[in-house]
C-alpha positions as CSV (number, residue, x, y, z in Angstrom):
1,X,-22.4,16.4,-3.8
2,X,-19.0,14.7,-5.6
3,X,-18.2,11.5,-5.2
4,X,-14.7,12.9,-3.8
5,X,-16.4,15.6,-1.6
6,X,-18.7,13.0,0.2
7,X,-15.6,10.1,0.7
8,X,-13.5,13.9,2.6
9,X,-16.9,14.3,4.6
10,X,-17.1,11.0,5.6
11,X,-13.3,10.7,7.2
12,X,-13.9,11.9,10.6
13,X,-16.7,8.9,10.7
14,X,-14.6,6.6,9.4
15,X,-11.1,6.9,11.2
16,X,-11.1,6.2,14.4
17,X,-11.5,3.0,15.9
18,X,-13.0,4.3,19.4
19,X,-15.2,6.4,18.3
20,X,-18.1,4.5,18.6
21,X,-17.9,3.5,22.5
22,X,-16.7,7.5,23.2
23,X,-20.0,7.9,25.1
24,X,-19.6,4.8,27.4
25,X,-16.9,5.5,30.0
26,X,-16.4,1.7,30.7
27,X,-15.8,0.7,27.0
28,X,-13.2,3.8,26.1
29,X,-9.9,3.5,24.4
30,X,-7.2,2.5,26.8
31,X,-4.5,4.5,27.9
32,X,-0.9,3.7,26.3
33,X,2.3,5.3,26.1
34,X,3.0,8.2,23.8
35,X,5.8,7.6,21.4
36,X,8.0,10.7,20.7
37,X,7.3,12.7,17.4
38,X,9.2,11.9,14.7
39,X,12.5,13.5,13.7
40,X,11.1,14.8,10.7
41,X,10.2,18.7,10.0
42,X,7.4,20.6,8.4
43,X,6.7,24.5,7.4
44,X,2.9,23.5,7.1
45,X,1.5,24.5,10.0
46,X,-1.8,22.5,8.8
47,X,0.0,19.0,9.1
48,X,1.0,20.3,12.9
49,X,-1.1,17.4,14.4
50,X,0.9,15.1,12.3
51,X,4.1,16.0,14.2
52,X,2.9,15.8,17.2
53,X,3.2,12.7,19.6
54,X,0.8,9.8,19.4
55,X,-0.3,6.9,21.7
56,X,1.4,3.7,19.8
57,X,0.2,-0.1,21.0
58,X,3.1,-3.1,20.6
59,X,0.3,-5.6,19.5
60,X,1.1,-9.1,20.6
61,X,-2.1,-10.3,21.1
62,X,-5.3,-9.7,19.0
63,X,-7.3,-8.4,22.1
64,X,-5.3,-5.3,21.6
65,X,-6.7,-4.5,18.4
66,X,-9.7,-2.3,18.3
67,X,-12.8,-4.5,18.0
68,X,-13.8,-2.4,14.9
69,X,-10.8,-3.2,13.3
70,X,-11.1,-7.0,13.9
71,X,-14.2,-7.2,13.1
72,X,-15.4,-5.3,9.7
73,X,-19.0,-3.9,9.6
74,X,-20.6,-2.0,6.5
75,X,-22.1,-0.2,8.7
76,X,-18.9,1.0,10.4
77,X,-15.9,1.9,7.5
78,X,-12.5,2.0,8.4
79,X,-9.7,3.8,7.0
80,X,-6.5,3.0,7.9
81,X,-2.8,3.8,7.1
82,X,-1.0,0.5,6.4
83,X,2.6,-0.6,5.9
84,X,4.7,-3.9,6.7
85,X,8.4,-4.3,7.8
86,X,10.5,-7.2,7.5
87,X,13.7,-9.3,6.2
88,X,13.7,-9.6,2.4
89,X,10.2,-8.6,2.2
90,X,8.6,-10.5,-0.2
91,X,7.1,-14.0,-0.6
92,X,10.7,-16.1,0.7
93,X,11.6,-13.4,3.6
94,X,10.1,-12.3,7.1
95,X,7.1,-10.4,7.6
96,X,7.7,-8.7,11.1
97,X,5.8,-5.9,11.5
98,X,2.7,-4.7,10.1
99,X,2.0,-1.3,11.1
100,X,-1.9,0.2,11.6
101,X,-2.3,4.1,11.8
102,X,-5.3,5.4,13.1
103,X,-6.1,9.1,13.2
104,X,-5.5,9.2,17.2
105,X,-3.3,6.1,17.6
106,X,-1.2,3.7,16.4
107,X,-0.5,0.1,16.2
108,X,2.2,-2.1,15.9
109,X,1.4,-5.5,15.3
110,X,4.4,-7.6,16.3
111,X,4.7,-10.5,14.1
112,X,7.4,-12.0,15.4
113,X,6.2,-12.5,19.0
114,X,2.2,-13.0,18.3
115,X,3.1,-15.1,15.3
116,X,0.4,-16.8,12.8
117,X,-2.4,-16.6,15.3
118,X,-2.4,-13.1,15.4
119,X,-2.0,-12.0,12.0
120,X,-5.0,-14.6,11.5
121,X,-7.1,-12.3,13.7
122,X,-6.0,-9.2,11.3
123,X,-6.8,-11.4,7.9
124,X,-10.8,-10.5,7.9
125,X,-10.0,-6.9,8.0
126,X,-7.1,-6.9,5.4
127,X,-9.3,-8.6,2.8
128,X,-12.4,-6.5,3.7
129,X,-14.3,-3.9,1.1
130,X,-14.9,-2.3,4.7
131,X,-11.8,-1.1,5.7
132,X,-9.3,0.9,3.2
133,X,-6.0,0.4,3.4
134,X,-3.7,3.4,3.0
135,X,-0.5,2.2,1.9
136,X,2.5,3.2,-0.5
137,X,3.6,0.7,-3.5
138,X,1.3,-2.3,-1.5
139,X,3.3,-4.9,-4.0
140,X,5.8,-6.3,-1.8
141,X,3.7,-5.6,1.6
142,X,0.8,-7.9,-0.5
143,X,2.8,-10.9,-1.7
144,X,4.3,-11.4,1.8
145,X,0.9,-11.5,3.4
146,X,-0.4,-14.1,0.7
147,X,2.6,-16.3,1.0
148,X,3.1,-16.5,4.3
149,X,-0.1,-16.2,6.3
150,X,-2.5,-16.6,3.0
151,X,-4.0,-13.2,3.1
152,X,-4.8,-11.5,0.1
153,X,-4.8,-8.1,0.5
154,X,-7.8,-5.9,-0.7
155,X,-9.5,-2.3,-0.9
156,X,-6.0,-0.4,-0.7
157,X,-5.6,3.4,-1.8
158,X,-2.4,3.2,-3.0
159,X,-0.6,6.5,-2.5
160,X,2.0,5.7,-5.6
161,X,-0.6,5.0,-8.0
162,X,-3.0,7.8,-6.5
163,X,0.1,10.3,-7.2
164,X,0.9,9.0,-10.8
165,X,-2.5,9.7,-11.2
166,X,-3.0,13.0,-10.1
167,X,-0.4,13.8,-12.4
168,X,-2.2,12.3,-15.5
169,X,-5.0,14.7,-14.6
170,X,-3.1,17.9,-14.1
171,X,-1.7,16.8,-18.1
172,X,1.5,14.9,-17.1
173,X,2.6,13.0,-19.9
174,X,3.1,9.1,-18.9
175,X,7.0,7.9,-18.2
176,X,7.7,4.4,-17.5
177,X,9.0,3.7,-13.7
178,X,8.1,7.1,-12.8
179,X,7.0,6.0,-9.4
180,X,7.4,8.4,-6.6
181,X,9.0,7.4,-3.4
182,X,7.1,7.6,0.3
183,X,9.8,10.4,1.1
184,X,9.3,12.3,-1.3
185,X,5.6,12.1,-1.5
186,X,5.9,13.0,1.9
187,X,8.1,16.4,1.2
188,X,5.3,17.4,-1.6
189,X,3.6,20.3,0.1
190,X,0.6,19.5,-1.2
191,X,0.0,16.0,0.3
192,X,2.3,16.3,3.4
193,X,4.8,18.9,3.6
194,X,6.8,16.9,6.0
195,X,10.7,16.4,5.2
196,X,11.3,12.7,6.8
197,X,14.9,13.3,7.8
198,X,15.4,9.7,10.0
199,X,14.6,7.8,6.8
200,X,18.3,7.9,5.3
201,X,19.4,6.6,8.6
202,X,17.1,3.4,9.0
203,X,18.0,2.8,5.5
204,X,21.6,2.7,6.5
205,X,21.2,1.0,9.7
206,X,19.4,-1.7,7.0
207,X,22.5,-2.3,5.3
208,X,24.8,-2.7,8.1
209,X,22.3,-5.2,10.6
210,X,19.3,-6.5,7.9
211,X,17.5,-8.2,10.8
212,X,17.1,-5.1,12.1
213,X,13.4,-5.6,12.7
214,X,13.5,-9.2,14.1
215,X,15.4,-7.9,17.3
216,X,13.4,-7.8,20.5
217,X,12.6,-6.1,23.3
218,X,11.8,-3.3,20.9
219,X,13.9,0.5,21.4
220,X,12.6,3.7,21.2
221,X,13.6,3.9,17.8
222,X,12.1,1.3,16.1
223,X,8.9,1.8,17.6
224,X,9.1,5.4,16.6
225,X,10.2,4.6,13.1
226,X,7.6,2.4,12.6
227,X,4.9,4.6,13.4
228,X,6.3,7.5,11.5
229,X,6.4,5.2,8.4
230,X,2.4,5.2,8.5
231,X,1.2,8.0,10.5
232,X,1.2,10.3,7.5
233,X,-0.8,8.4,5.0
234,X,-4.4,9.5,6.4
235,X,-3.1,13.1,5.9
236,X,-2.3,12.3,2.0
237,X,-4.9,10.2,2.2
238,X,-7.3,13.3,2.8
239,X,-5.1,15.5,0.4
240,X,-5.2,13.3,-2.5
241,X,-9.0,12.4,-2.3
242,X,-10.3,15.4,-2.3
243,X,-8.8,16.2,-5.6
244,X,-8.8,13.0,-7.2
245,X,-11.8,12.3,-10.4
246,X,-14.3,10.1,-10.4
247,X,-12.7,8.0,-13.5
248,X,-9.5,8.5,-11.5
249,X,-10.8,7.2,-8.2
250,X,-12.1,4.1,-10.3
251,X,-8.5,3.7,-11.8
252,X,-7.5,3.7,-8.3
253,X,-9.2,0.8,-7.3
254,X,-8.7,-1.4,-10.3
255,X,-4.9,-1.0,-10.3
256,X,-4.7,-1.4,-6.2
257,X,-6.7,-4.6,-7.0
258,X,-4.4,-5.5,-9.6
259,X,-1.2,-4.2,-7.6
260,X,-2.5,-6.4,-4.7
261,X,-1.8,-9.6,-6.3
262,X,0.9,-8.8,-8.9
263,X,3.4,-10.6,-7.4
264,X,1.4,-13.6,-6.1
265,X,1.0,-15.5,-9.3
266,X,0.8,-19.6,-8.3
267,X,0.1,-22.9,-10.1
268,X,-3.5,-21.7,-10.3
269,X,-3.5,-18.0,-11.3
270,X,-5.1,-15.7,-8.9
271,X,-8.3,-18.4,-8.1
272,X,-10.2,-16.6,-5.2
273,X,-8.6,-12.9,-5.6
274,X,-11.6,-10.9,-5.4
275,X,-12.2,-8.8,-8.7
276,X,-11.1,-5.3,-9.4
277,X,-14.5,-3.2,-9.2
278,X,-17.1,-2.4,-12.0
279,X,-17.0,1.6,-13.1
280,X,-20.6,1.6,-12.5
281,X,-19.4,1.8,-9.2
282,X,-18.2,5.1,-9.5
283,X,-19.7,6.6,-12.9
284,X,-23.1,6.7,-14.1
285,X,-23.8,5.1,-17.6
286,X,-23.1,7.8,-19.8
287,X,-21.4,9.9,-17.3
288,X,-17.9,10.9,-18.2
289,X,-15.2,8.9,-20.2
290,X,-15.3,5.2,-21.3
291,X,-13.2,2.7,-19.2
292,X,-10.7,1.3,-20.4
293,X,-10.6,-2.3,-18.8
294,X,-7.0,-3.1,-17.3
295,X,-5.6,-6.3,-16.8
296,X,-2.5,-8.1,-15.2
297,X,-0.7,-10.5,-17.2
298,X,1.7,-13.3,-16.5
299,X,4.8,-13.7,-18.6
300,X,6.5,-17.2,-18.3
301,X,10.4,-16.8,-18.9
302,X,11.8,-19.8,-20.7
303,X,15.3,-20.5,-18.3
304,X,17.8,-18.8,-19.3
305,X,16.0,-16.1,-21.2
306,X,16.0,-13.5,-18.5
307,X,19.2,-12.1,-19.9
308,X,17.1,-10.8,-23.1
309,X,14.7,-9.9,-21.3
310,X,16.3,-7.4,-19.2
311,X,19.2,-6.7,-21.1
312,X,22.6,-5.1,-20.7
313,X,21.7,-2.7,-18.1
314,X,18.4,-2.8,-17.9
315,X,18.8,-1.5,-21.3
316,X,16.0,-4.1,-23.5
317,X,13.0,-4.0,-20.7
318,X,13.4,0.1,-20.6
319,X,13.1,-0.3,-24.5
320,X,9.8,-2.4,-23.8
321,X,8.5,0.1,-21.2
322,X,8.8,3.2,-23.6
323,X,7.1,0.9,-26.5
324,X,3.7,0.2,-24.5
325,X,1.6,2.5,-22.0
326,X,1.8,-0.5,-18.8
327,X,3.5,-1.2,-15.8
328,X,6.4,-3.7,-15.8
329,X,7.8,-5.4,-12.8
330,X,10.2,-8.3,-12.7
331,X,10.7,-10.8,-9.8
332,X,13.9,-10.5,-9.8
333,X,16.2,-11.8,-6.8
334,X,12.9,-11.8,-4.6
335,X,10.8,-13.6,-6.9
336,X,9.3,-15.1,-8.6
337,X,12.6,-15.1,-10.7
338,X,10.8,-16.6,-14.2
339,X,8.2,-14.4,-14.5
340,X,7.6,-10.8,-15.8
341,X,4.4,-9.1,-14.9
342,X,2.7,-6.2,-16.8
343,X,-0.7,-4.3,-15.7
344,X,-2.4,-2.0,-17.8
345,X,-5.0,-1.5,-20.6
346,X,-5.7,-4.9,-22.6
347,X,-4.6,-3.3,-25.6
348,X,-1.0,-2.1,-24.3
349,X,-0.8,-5.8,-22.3
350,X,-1.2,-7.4,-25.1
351,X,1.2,-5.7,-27.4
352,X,3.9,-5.9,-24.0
353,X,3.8,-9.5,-23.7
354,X,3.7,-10.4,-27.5
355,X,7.4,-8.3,-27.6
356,X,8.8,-10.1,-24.2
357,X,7.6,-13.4,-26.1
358,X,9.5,-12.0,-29.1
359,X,12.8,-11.6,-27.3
360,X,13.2,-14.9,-25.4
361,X,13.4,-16.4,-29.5
């Protein structure tokens, strides 16, 4: 059996938190409110379920969690969809929301009314090899955790990277910044099918009130926006797995590793990140193609140098994206504003940060 085919057997194991106490009466899930299904449309009739309304938990206190959740176990995987709402989010903003989708519930983890405590209580599962973490572009969702609850974010599927991927192996030929968007990952017929048609008007509600997500009591609409923005990712999730290589998978994880803590550079480096994982993980020796180790660099911008870096619109880093195979990100207005980061093979890093170098002189 694959390595792909046995992770798409092992889903129905894996994704539900209640699962385990089904045959005790006393310890079953407990009954909550079903939120309305999402404004969004679908001709798929095999992402149906997906549409339909699901039972969505306001967490305010970690007793609401499911114990399997809060408490990892090899024994008992977890995969989850993942996503985080907030003001600004990144390491200076606000951190509100951190969404959890199951494959029969939801939860919402309200971090503006159960504060540090709780998203203490979520910190062993969001650093655990146990429990995967579905989320799109994890980046910004990663550096927030690490900065302001000291988190650091581990064993995410990416769904951006897994996409780009994909690609690669049907013979897409690399583009720099070609990163695909959650809406229109989720309009691909052969992840999702779903067209999310409420997304345009969050966005623009975002622009006219950008504390949006710090109002409370919650309305129906941001509890059902919320959940919509994470209860697709376990159906990409199972689309995207089945298909993806073994030397892909393993790509998968080093880059979500790398991802993770991209933007959460410090005095010290990344001390205490856990490392991406070995290929032997995934490939047998001699099995396959030879890895090519990726990295994450730091690039230190002497003040005032930013200008050359970027260039009159955008137009010098674009020229450093086409010249090496790696992913470029700048901190830009959310930070870190002095650094420029690049993740890729060693050989393309290096060759990136010796031209940034070159243009701050």
């Amino acid at each position: 059996m694959s390595f792909s085919t046995a992770m798409a057997d092992s889903l129905s194991a894996c994704l539900s938190p209640w699962s385990q106490y089904s045959s005790d009466p006393a310890l079953a899930a407990p009954t909550v409110p079903l939120v309305p299904g999402c404004r969004s449309r679908s001709n798929s009739l095999e992402v149906e379920k997906w549409l339909a309304p699901v039972p969505v938990t306001i967490v305010t206190k970690a007793s609401q969690l499911p114990p399997a959740f809060l408490h990892p176990d090899e024994k008992n995987p977890l995969i989850v969809g993942f996503d985080c709402e907030g003001v600004n989010l990144a390491r200076y903003g606000r951190l509100c929301i951190m969404q959890l989708a199951f494959e029969d519930a939801v939860y919402l983890v309200d971090a503006v009314e159960g504060g540090y405590e709780l998203m203490q209580a979520c910190k062993p599962a969001l650093e655990s090899i146990h429990i995967t973490k579905v989320v799109h572009d994890c980046k910004r969702d990663s550096e927030a955790l690490f900065f302001q609850y000291d988190i650091k974010l581990h064993n995410v599927f990416d769904t951006q990277i897994a996409y780009t991927l994909l690609e690669e192996q049907q013979g897409k030929k690399w583009v720099p910044d070609d990163y695909i968007s959650f809406v229109d990952l989720l309009s691909d017929e052969r992840y999702c099918g779903v067209v999310y048609d409420e997304k345009e008007e969050v966005r623009s509600l975002l622009k006219k009130d950008p504390q949006f997500w710090t109002h409370r009591p919650w309305t129906e609409m941001m509890t059902r926006v919320a959940a919509d923005d994470v209860r697709f990712l376990l159906c990409i999730h199972h689309k995207m797995i089945t298909q993806l290589q073994k030397y892909s998978m393993w790509q998968l994880n080093v880059r979500g590793a790398l991802y993770c803590r991209c933007f959460c550079a410090t005095g010290d480096g990344f001390v205490g990140w856990p490392s991406p994982p070995p290929l032997s993980d995934f490939l047998r020796e001699g099995e396959g193609r030879s890895p090519e180790e990726e990295v994450l660099a730091v690039v230190d911008v002497i003040p005032g140098k930013m200008g050359r870096i970027i260039g009159k619109k955008g137009s010098s880093i674009l020229s450093i994206k086409q010249s090496c195979r790696a992913d470029i990100f700048v901190g830009g207005a959310k930070g870190p504003p002095d650094k420029v980061f690049v993740i890729g093979a060693v050989k393309e890093v290096r060759k990136a940060e010796a031209i940034l170098r070159g243009r701050m002189l």
